[in-house]
C-alpha positions as CSV (number, residue, x, y, z in Angstrom):
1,X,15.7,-28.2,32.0
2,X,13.2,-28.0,34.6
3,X,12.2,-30.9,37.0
4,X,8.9,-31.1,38.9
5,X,10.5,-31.2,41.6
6,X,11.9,-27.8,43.0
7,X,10.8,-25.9,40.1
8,X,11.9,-22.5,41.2
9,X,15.7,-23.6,42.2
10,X,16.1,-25.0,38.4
11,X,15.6,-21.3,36.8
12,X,18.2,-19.1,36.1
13,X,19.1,-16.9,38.9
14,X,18.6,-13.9,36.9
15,X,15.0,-15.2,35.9
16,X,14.2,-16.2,39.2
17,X,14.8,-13.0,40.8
18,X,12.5,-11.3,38.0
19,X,10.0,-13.7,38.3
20,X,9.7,-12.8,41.7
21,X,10.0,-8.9,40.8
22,X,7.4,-8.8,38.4
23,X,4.9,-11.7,39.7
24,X,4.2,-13.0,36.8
25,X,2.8,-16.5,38.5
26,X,0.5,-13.9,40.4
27,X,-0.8,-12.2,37.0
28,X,-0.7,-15.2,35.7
29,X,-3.3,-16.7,38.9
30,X,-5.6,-14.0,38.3
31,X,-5.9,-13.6,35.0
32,X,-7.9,-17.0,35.3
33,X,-4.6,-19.1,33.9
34,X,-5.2,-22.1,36.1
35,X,-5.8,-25.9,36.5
36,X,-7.6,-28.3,39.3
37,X,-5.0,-31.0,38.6
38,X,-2.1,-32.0,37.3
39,X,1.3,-30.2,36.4
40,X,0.3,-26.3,37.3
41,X,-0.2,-23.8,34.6
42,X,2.7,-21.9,36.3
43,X,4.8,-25.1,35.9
44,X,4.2,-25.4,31.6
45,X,4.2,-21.3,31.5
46,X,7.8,-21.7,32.9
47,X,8.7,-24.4,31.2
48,X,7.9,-23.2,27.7
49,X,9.3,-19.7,28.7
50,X,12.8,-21.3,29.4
51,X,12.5,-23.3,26.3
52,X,14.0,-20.6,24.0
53,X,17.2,-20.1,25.9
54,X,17.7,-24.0,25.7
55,X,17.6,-23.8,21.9
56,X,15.3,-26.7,21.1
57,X,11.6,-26.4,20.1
58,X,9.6,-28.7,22.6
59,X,9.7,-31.6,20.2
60,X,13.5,-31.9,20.3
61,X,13.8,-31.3,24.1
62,X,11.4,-34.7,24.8
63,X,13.9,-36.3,22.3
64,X,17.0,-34.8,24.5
65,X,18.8,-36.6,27.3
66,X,16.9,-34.1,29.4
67,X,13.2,-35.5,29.0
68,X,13.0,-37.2,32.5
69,X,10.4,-36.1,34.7
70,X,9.4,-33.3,31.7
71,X,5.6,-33.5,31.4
72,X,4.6,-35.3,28.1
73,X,3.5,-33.6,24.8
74,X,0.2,-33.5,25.0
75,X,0.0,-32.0,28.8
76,X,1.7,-28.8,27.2
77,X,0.0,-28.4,24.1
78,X,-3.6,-28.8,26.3
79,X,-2.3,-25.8,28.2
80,X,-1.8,-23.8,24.8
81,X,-4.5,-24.8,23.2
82,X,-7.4,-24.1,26.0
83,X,-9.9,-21.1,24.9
84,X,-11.0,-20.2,28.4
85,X,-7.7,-18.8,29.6
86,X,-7.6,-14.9,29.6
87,X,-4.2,-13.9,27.9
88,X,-5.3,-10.6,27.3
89,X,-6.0,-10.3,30.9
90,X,-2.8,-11.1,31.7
91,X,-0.5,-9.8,29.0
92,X,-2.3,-6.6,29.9
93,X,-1.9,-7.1,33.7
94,X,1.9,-7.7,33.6
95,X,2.8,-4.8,31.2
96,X,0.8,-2.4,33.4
97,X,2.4,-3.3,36.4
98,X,6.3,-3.3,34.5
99,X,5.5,0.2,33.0
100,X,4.9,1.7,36.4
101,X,7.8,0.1,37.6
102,X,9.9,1.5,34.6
103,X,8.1,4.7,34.9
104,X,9.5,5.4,38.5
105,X,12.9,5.4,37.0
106,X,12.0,7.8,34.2
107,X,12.2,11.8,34.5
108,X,8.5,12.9,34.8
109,X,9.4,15.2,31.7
110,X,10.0,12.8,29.0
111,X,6.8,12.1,27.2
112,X,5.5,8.4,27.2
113,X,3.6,7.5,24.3
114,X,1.6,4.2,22.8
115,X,2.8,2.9,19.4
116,X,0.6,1.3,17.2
117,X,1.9,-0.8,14.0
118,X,1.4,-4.9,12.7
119,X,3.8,-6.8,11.1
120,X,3.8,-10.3,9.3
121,X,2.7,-13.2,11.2
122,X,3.8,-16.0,8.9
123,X,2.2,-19.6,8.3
124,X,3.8,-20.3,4.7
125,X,4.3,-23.8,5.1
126,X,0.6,-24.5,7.2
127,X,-2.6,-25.3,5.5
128,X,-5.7,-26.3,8.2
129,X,-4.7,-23.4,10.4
130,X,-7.7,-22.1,11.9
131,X,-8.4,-18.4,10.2
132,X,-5.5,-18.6,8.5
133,X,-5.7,-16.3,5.9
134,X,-3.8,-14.7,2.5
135,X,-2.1,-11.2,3.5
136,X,-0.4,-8.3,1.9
137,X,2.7,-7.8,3.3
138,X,2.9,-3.7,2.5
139,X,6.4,-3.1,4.7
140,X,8.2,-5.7,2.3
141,X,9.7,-3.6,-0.5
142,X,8.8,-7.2,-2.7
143,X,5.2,-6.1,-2.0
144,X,4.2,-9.6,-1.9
145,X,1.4,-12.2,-0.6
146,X,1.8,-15.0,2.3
147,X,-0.5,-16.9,4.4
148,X,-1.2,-16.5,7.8
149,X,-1.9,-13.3,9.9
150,X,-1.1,-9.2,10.7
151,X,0.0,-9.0,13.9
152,X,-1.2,-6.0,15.2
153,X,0.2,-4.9,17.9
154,X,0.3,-1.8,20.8
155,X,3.1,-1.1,22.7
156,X,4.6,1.4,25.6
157,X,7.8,3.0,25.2
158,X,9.5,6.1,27.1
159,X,12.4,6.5,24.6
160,X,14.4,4.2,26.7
161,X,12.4,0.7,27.1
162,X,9.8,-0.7,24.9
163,X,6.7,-3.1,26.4
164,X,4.3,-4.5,24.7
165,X,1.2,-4.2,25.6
166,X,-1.9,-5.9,23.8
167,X,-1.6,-7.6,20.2
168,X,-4.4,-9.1,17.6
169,X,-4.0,-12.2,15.2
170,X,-5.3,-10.8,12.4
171,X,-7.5,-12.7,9.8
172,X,-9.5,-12.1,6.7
173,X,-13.4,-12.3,5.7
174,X,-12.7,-11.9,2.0
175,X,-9.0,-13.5,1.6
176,X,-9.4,-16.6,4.5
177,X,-8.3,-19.5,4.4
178,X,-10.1,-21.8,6.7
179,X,-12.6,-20.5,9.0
180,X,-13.6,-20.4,12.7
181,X,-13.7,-24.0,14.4
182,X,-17.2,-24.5,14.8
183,X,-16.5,-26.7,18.0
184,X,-15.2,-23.8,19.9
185,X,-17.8,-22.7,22.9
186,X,-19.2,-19.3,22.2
187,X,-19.1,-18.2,25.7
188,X,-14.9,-18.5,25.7
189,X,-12.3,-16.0,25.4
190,X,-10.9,-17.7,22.8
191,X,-14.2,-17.5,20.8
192,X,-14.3,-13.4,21.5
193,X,-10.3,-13.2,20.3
194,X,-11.6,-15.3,17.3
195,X,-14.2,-13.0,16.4
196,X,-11.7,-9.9,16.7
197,X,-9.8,-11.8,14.3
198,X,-12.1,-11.2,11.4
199,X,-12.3,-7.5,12.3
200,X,-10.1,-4.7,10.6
201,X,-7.3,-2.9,12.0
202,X,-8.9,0.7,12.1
203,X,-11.8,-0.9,14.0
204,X,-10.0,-2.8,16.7
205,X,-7.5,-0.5,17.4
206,X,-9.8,1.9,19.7
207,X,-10.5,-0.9,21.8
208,X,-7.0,-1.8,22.2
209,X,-6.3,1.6,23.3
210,X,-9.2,1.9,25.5
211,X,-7.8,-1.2,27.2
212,X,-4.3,-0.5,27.8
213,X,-5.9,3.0,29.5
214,X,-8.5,1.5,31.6
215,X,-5.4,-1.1,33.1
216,X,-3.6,2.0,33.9
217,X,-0.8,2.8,31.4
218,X,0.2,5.8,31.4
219,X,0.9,7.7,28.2
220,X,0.4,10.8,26.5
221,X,0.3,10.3,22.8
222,X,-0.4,7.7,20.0
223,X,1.9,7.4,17.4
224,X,1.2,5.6,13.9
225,X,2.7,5.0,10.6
226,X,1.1,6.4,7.4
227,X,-1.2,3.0,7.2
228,X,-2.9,4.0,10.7
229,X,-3.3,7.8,10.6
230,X,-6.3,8.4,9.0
231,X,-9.0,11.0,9.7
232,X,-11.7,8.9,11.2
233,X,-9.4,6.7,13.4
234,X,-7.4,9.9,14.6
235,X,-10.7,11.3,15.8
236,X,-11.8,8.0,17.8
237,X,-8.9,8.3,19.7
238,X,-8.6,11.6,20.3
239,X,-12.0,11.3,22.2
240,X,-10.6,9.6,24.8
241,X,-8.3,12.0,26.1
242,X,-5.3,11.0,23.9
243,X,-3.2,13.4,21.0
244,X,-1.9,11.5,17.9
245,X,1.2,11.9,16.4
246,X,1.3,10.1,12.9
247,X,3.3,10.3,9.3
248,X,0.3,11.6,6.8
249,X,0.8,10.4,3.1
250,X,-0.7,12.6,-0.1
251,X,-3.8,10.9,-0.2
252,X,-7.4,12.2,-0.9
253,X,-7.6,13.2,2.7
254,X,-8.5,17.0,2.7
255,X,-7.7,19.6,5.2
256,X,-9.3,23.4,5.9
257,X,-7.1,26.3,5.4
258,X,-9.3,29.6,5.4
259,X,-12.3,27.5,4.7
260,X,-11.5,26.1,1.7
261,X,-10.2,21.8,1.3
262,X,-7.1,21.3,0.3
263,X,-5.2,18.4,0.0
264,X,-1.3,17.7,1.4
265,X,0.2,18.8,-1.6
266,X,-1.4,22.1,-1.5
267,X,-0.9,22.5,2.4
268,X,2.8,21.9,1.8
269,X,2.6,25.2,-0.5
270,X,0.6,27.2,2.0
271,X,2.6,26.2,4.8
272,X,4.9,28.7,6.5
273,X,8.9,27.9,5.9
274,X,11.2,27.4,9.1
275,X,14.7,28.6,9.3
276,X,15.6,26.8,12.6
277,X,16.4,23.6,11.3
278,X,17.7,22.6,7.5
279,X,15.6,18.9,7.9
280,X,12.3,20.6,9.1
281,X,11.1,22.5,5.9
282,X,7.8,23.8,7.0
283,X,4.6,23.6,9.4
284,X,1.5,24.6,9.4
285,X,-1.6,24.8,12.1
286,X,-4.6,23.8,10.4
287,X,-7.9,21.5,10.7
288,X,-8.9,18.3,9.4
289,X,-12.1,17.7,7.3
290,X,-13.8,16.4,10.4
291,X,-13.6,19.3,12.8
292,X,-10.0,17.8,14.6
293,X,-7.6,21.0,14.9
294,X,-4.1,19.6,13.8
295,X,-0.4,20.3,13.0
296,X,1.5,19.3,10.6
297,X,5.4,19.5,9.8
298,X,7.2,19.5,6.9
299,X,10.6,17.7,6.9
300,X,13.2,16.5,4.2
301,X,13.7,13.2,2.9
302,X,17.3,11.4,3.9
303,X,16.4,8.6,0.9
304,X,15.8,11.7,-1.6
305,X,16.3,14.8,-0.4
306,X,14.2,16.6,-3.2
307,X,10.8,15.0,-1.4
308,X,9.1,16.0,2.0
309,X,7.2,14.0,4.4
310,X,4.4,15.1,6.5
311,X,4.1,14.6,10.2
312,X,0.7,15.4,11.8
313,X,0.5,16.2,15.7
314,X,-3.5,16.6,17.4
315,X,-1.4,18.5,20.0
316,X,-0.7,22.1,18.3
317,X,1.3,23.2,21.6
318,X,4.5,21.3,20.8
319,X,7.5,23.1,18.7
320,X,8.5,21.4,15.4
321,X,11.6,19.6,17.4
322,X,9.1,18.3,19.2
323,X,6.9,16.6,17.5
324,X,9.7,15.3,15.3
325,X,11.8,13.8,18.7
326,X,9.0,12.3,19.5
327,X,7.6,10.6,16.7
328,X,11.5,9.0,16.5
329,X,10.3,6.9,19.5
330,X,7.9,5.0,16.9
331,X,11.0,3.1,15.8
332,X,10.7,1.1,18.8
333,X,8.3,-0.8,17.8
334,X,10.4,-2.2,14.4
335,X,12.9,-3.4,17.0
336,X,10.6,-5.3,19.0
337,X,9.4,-7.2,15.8
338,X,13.1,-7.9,14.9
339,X,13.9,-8.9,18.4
340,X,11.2,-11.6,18.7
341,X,10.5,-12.7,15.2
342,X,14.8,-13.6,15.1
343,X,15.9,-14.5,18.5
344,X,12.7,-15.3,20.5
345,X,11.1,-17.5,18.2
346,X,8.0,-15.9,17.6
347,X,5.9,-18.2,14.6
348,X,8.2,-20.6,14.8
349,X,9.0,-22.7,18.0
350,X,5.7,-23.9,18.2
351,X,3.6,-25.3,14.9
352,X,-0.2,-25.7,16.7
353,X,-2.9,-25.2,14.8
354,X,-5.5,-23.8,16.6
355,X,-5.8,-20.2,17.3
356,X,-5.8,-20.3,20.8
357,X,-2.1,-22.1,20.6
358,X,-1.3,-19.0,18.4
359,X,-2.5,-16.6,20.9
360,X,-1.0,-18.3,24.0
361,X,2.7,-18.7,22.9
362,X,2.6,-15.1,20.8
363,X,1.8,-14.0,25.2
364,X,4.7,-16.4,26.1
365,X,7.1,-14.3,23.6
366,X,5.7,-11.2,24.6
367,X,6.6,-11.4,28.3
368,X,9.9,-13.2,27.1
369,X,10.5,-9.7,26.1
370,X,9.0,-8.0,28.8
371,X,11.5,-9.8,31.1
372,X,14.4,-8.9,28.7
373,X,13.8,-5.0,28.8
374,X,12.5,-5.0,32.2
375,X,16.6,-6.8,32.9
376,X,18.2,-4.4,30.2
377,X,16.5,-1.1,32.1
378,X,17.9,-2.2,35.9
379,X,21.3,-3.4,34.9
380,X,23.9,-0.8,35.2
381,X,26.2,-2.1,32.5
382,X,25.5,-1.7,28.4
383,X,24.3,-4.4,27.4
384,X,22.0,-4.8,24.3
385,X,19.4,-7.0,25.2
386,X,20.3,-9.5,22.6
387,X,23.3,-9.7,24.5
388,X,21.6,-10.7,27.3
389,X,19.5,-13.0,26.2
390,X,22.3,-15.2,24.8
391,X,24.2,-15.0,28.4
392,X,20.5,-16.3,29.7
393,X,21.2,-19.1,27.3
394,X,24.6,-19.7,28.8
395,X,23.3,-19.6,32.8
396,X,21.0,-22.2,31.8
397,X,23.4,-24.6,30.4
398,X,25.5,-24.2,33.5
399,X,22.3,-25.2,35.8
400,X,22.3,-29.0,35.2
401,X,25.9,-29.0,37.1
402,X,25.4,-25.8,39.4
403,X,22.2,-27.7,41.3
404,X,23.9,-30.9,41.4
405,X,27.0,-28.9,43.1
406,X,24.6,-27.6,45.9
407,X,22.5,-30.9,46.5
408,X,25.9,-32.0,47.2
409,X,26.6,-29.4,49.9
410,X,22.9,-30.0,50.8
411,X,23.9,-33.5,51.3
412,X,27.4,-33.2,53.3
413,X,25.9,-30.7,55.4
414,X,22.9,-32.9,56.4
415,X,25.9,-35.2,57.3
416,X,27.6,-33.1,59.2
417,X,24.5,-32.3,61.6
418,X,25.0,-36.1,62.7
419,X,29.1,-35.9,63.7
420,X,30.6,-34.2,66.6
421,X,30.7,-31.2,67.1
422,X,34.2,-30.8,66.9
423,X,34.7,-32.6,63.3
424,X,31.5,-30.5,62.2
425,X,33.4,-27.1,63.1
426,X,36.1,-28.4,61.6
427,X,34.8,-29.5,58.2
428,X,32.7,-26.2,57.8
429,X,35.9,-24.6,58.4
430,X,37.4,-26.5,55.2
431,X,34.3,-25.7,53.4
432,X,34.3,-21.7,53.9
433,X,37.8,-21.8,52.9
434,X,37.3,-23.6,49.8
435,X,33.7,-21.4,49.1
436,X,36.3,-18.3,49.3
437,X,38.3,-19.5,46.6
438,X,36.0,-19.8,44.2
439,X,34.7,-17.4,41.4
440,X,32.2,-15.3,41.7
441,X,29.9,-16.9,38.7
442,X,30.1,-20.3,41.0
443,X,29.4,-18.5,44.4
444,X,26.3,-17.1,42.9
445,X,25.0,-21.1,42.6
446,X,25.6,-21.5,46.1
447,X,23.8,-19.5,48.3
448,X,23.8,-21.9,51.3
449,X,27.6,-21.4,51.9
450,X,27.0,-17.8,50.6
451,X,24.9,-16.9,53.8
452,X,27.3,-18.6,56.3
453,X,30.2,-16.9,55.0
């Protein structure tokens, strides 16, 4: 794992080199993420970062052959635990800087967009969890109950790479649980993160949107599932500069069609049929019941093909194709839940329970998976970025023996400085020649000989 000492020569190379890429120690730094003494908060943000690719939670690697010189137990969970450390800050800090990166390599022309969705955030097992909270699970075709939180979450995609960007542990003020711990200093971050907790989704995602703008990520549209895109939330965030694109259900929602309200069944019969395409059925250019000119397209079911959905764009320039391409991008999103709920660990490598641990390592995960598609989108090949993660889990089982092979040459050449110059030419001699034999994977752990060569 990783030693105090020479902490940057025990990650993988491939993490190293991103490290360094992205600066995360540096967002990390100013987002306030800091301590006066004893192991750095860089130190415990890469330890438990590294810890998934090991595949032991943190109890089982202090039980491991591999405990010396680890900091103990309680060091790390101090770090997670503390409320006055800015994760916000510096989730939001790291995904705006890898977005720009990502958005030099992508054509100018493809749209960029912000996807909004939550997903289950399970504590099944936990009982004094601060805020936790019973949920409805609505995406679960079981339609059932479970304790803990939503995760609501924004993200940045380009059709290509998906970022997260900000997230909220959501609570409940009629279905909680336990409550706030009083103990907790007002003044905190973790106290204002606590409070947001108790909010509801419609309410905090403007605020979430508002952030990821003002930290410059760029995008040009919103997109939402049919539990986001309602009227009043559509109209907050189209006030600040940015179109929707969402999947409308046949609610009580009304819409204006030659000044009369009419609902989406009756828009479906007023609207005007396509022949372009066989999926899109129909579309219409109408205006919500608060004043927000929309449109919306008609297209066929693939689970039953005798049913419609409805897909509602603010911006009434785009074609049919269009809107419907782009609201495809939404499925993003669905991956990155899947990603980090089953091979990142997300709710389950770490049990704390406070809601600042939850909010720290849900970060940690995040930026897991920030360096994953940040990898996935420079890398030539075709790999999936499961694929690479479980090749980040093989490098770092072949660390333990890679650094002790170069503290060896360390060692012999340290040596060697001492001899003659003739037996020192002579043995650097053997060495390049044996350094030229060896595989590619294994000259990549030695960059000493590397350089001389």
């Amino acid at each position: 794992m990783i030693t105090n000492n020479g902490l940057n020569n025990q990650l993988p190379n491939s993490l190293q080199a991103v490290f360094e890429e992205l600066e995360i120690l540096k967002h990390l730094r100013n987002a306030g993420i800091k301590k006066g003494s004893g192991f750095s908060c860089g130190y415990l943000f890469q330890l438990i970062f590294c810890l998934i690719f090991e595949g032991k939670n943190w109890f089982r690697m202090l039980e491991s052959k591999k405990s010396d010189g680890l900091p103990c137990k309680d060091a790390v969970y101090r770090f997670l635990n503390s409320p006055t450390y800015n994760w916000r800050r510096f989730l939001l800090s790291l995904s705006a800087a890898t977005t720009s990166k990502v958005s030099v390599l992508t054509n100018h022309n493809r749209p960029k967009v912000l996807i909004i969705d939550d997903s289950a955030y399970e504590r099944n097992r936990s009982k004094k969890v601060e805020l936790l909270a019973r949920c409805f699970d609505h995406s679960s075709q079981k339609m059932r109950f479970y304790k803990g939180f939503r995760m609501l979450t924004l993200g940045w995609s380009d059709g290509a790479t998906f970022m997260p960007i900000d997230f909220s542990l959501l609570s409940s003020t009629k279905s909680n649980i336990n409550g706030i711990d009083e103990r907790i200093d007002k003044r905190t971050c973790g106290y204002k993160r606590r409070k947001e907790a108790l909010e509801t989704a419609p309410s905090a995602i403007p605020s979430m949107i508002q952030r990821a703008l003002n930290s410059g990520v760029e995008a040009s549209y919103v997109l939402m599932d049919t539990w986001f895109t309602q009227q009043p939330l559509i109209k907050s965030i189209t006030e600040q500069g940015i179109d929707v694109i969402g999947m409308v259900k046949a609610t009580n929602q009304r819409y204006l069609v030659n000044n009369q309200r009419v609902d989406l069944k009756q828009l479906y019969k007023l609207a005007t049929p396509t022949n372009r395409r066989k999926d899109i059925l129909r579309s219409i250019q109408t205006t919500m019941a608060n004043g927000v000119p929309v449109k919306v397209v008609f297209i066929r079911n693939r689970n039953n093909h005798s049913r419609w959905l409805a897909i509602l764009s603010t911006d009434c320039s785009l074609t049919e194709q269009e809107i419907v391409r782009i609201y495809g991008m939404r499925w993003d999103i669905e991956v990155f839940f899947k990603a980090t709920k089953s091979l990142l660990k997300l709710q389950k490598e770490m049990q704390g329970r406070s809601y600042d641990s939850l909010i720290s390592h849900t970060t940690i995960v995040f930026a897991r998976y920030i360096v994953l598609s940040w990898q996935n989108r420079c890398n030539t090949d075709e790999r999936t970025l499961g694929g690479m993660f479980y090749e980040l889990c093989d490098e770092l089982k072949e660390l333990d023996w890679a650094v002790a092979l170069q503290q060896l040459v360390e060692i012999l050449e340290e040596a060697l400085e001492k001899s003659s110059k003739i037996f020192k030419k002579f043995i650097k001699c053997q060495l390049q020649q044996w350094f030229a034999s060896l595989p590619n994977y294994i000259k990549a752990y030695l960059p000493i000989l590397s350089c001389e060569s």
